[in-house]
C-alpha positions, -999 to +999 in steps of 0.1 A: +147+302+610+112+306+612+083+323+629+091+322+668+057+335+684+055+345+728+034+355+754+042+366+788+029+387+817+045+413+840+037+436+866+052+461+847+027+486+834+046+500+800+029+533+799+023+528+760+004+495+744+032+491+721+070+495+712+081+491+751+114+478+762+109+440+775+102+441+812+132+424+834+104+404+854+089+387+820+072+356+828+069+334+794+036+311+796+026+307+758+043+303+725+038+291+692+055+277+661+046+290+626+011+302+633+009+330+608-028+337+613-027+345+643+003+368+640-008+385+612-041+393+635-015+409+661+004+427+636-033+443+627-039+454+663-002+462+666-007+488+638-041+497+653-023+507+682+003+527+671+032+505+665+064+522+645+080+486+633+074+483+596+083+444+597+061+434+631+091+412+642+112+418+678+087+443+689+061+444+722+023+442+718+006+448+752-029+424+748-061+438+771-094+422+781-114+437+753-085+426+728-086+387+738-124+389+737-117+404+700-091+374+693-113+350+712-145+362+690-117+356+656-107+320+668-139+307+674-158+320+640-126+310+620-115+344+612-078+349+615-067+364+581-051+336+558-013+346+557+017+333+544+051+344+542+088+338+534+094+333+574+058+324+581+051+293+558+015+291+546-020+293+569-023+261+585-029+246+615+006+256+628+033+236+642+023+229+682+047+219+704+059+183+714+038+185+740+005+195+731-018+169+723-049+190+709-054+212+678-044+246+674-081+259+682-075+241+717-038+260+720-052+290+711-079+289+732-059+277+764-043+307+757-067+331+759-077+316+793-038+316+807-042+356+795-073+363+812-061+350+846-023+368+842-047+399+833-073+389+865-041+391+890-037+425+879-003+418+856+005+430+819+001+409+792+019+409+762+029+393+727+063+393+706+081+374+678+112+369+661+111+358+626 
């Protein structure tokens, strides 16, 4: 058990930015492994926006322009909050898949720029975990 982090897009439009049931056409195209930085920076706009979920876990984030040019802004100057956590582990580097050959700056970055084009076709994207 651990800290299981996912993007996807949809054409659904959830009416709210957070708290919305998952969307039946869900697309996955990102996840993560243990990044708790970066999902303690969603749980921050997740409470910014509203969000009811004490714990931050099994819950939808809906993720705009202006908030990956906020995350992108974060990434770049180093600036995802140091967190740890029973589930979490500690503020690393984080665990990239098998696949990846880059750093986590890279991952988080390719990201952002798989985001921006769901987002450019005119579907929703959002951000969940299970922890």
């Amino acid at each position: 058990m651990g800290l299981d982090m996912f993007a996807f897009a949809t054409s659904h439009e959830p009416g709210e930015p957070v708290d919305f049931a998952d969307p039946k056409d869900s697309r996955l195209f990102h996840q993560w492994r243990a990044h708790p930085d970066l999902h303690c920076w969603m749980e921050t706009l997740y409470d910014a926006k509203g969000g009811n979920d004490m714990e931050f876990n099994c819950v939808n984030l809906e993720l705009s322009s202006a908030d990956l040019d906020c995350l992108e802004a974060a990434i770049l100057a180093n600036d995802l909050p140091d967190t740890e956590g029973p589930f979490f582990g500690e503020s690393d580097d984080g665990e990239l898949d098998d696949a990846s050959d880059g750093s986590q700056l890279d991952d988080d970055l390719a990201f952002i720029t798989k985001a921006r084009d769901y987002l450019a076709r005119g579907l929703t994207v959002y951000y969940t975990c299970w922890w």
